[in-house]
N, C-alpha and C positions, 0 to 999 in steps of 0.2 A: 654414380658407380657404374662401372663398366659390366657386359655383360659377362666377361673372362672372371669381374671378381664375383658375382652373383654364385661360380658355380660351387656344387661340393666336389672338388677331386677323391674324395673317398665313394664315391655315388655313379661317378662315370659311367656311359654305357660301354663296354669292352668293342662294341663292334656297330662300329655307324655307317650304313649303307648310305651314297646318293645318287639320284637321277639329274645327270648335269645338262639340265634342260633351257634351250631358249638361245643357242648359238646364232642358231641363221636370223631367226627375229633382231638380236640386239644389233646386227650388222646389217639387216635391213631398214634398221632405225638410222643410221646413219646415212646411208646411200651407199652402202657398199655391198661386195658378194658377200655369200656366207661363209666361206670360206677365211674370211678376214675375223668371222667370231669366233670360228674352231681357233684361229691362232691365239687370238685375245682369252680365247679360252683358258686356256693353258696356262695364264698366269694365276687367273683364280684356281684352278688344282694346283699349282707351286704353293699359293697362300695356305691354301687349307690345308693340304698335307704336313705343312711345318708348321700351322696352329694344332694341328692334331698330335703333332709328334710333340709338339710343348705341354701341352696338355696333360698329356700321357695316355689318350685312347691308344688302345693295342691293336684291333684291325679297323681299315679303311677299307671300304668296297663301292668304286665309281665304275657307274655304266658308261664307258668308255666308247663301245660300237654295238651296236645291236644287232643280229641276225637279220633281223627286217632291213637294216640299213644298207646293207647290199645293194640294196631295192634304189638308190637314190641313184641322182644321176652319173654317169662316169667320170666326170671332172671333179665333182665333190668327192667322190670315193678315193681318189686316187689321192687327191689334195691332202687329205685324211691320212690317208698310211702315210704319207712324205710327212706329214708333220710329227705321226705317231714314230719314225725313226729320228728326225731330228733331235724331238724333246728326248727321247730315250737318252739317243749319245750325248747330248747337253748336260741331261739332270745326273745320269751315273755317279760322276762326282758329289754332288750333295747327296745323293741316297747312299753312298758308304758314308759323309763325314757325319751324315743322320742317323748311321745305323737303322737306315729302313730295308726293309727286307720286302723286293717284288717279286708279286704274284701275279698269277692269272686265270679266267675262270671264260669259259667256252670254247667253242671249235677253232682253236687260233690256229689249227692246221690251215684253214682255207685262207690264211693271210696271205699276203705275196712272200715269197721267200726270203726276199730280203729282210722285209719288217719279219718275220718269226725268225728268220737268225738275228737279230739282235735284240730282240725281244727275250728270247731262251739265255744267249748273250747275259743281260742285263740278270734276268732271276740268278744266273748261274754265279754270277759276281757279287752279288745280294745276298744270297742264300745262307752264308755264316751270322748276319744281319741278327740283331735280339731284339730292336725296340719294337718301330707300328709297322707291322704287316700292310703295305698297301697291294690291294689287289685291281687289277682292270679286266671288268666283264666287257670281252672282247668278243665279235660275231657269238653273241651268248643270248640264246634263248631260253626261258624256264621252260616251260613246255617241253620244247625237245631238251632238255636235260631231265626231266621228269621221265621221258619217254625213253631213255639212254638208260638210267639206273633202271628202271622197270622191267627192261628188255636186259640186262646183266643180272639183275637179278633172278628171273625169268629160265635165263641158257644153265646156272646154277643151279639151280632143281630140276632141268633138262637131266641135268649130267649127272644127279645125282651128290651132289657137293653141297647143296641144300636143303632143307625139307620145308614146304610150308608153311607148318607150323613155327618155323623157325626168322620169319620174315615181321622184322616188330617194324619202329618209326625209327629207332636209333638204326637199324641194320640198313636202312629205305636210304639215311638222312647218309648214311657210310658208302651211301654209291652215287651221290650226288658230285656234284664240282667242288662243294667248298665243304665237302669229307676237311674233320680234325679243325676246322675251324668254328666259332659258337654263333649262332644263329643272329642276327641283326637286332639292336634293343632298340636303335632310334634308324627309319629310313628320312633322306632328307629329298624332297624334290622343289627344283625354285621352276621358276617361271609361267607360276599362277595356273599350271595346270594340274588335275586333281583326275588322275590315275598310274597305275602301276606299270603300264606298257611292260608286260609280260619279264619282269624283274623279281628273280627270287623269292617266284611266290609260294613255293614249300616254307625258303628259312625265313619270310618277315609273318608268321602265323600272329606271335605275339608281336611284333614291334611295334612302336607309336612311329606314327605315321605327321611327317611336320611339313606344309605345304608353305611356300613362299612365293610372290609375284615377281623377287629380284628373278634377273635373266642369268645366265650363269657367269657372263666374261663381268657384270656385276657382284657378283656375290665373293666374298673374304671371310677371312675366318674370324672376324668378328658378329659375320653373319652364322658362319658356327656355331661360337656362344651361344648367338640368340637362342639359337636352335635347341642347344645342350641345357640351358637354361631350362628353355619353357619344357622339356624333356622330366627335368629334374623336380618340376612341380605337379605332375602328373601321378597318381595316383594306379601304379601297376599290379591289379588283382590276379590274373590267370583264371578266371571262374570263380574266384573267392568273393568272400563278402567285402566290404569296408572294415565291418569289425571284425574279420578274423586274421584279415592284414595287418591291421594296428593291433 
């Protein structure tokens, strides 16, 4: 039995975050640049986003570029947005025949202007879109998004338009990036390494957390499954007992 038929579609998690880790290893396995796994990349987010949208999970969230990643060297960077506009204008066509709806989540102002006009481009032709929400955390840091709502929230009791008393987790959770969307039930990171590198670390509080050693231009949505799978046998208390769950 496949792991697709393992699952229960009544049981899905609504919102599967992942950490598409392990580009430059899997092309330095080869003998080539890194840059050759960013591209190889991009087949496996083609797979998983249309095993997700078969599925019927409603939002995707892939950490797509990270604020740190600035940090790398200029040829990779660069390589990076050339590719991140390519797949854009390629995939548009399957994201309307898929009725997927893109988003974005961090400072995608500091993109190059190109890639953010077609980036905005793309959501803006998406945006009638009903099925899976795919989102890409783009130069997106938690932290400074933590710091971003806190400081909004902050000038609003400056000014009077808040009071303190008035500052709960939902109101915290309404000034963050991914405001109106629900918190991550499964995060998924492959390439055998085991931390969260500064990734929605407000909204994954509850989430299960699924660790994989595939690399990511490896990984399909069969690896998915697995994923959805070992998800769905997990046992989700919140602080509750076992028996006051069951």
């Amino acid at each position: 039995m496949s792991f697709k038929e393992q699952i229960d579609t009544a049981r899905l998690p609504k919102h599967v975050a992942i950490i598409m880790d392990g580009n430059g290893r899997w092309a330095k396995g080869k003998g080539k640049l890194r840059v050759f796994g960013h591209h190889n990349g991009v087949l496996s987010v083609r797979d998983v986003v249309e095993g997700a949208g078969e599925l019927g999970i409603k939002y995707l969230t892939l950490y797509t570029f990270s604020a740190e990643n600035w940090n790398r060297p200029k040829y990779e960077v660069t390589a990076i947005m050339e590719l991140l506009i390519s797949t854009i204008n390629k995939e548009i066509k399957k994201l309307m025949e898929s009725n997927v709806r893109l988003n974005t989540i961090g400072d995608i102002e500091m993109l190059p202007k190109k890639c953010y006009d077609e980036l905005v481009s793309a959501m803006e032709k998406t945006a009638g879109n009903t099925g899976l929400v795919l989102t890409l955390a783009l130069s997106y840091s938690s932290r400074r998004e933590i710091v971003q709502a806190a400081r909004a929230i902050a000038e609003k009791v400056e000014k009077g338009d808040l009071k303190v008393s008035d500052i709960t987790e939902d109101l915290f959770a309404g000034h963050l990036h991914t405001a109106g969307m629900p918190d991550p039930e499964l995060l998924i990171r492959t390439s055998g390494e085991y931390r969260i590198s500064n990734y929605l670390l407000w909204q994954i509080a509850y989430a299960e957390l699924y660790f994989t050693d595939k690399l990511w231009p490896d990984f399909r949505r069969e690896d998915l499954y697995e994923a959805i799978s070992d998800y769905q046998k997990r046992e989700r208390r919140f602080g509750l007992t076992s028996e006051q769950v069951n």
